[in-house]
C-alpha positions in Angstrom: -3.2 -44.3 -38.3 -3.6 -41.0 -40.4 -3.3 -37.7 -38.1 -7.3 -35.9 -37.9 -6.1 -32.2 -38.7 -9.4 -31.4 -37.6 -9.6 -33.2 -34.2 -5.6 -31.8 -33.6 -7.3 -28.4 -34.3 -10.0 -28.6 -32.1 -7.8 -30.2 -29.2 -5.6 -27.2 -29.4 -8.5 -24.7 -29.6 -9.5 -26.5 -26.3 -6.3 -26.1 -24.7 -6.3 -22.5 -25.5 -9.4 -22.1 -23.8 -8.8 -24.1 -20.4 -5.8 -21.9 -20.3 -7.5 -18.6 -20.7 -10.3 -20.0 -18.1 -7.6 -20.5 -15.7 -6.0 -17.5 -16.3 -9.2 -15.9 -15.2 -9.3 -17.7 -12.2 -6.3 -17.2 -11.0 -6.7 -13.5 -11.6 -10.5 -13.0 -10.3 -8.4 -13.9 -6.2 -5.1 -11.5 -6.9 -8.3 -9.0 -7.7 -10.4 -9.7 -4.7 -7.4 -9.6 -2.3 -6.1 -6.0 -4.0 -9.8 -4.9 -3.9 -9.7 -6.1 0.4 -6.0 -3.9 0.4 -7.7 -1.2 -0.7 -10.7 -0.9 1.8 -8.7 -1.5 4.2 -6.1 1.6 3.5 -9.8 3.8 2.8 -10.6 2.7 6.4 -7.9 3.4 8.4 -7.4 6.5 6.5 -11.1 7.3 7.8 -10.5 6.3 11.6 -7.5 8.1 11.8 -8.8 11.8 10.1 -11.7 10.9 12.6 -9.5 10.7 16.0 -7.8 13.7 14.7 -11.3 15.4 14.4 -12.1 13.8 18.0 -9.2 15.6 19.3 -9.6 18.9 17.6 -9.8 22.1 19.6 -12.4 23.7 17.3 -15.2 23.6 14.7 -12.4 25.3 12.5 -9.9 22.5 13.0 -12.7 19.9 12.6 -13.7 21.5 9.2 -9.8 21.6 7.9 -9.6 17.8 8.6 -12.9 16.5 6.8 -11.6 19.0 4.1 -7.8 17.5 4.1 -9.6 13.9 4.6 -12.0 14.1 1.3 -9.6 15.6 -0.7 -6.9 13.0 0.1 -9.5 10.6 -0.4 -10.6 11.6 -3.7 -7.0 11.4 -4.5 -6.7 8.0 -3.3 -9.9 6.7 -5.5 -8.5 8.0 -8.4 -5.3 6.5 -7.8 -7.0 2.8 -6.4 -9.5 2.9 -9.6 -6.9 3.3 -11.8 -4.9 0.9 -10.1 -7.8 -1.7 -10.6 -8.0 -1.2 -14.4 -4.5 -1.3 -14.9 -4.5 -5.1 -13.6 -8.3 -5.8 -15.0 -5.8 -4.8 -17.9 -3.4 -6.9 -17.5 -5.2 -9.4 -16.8 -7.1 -10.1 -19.6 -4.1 -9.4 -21.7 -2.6 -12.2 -20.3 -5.6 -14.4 -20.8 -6.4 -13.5 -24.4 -2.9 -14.7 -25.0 -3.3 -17.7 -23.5 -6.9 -18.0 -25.5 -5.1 -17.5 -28.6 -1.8 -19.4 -27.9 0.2 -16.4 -27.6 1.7 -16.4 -24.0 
């Protein structure tokens, strides 16, 4: 029986998609749970600039610690944001390879 170029093709075109589907996949949890690790810093980060403000002495100290808390926060974003986008990245670097056959 002659070998279908075509159909051998289209079978490996196939291939290269289930594997970049899976790829997703597989990537869309290690996302979800990074995205959960991240909250959950932001939050205690909040509960714990709000016992220090709980226990403050004055209106002065209060002020330095929601000052000290956004600012560190911002920082934090940035750096969590950028942390996302690297691995969005990387992730669909990864699966375009394995669309293409390249991994």
């Amino acid at each position: 029986m002659a070998e279908d170029p075509m159909g051998n093709a289209a079978n490996q075109a196939a291939d290269q998609m289930r594997a970049g589907a899976q790829a997703i996949g597989d990537n869309g949890a290690e996302l979800g749970l990074k995205m959960i690790e991240q909250a959950e810093i932001n939050t205690q980060e909040a509960f714990r600039a709000m016992r220090a403000a709980a226990q403050a002495s004055d209106i002065s100290e209060v002020m330095r610690i929601q000052t000290d808390f956004i600012r560190e926060q911002g920082s934090r974003s940035v750096a969590q944001a950028r942390e996302i986008g690297e691995l969005i990245a990387s992730f669909g670097r990864t699966a375009m390879g394995r669309f293409t056959g390249r991994d």
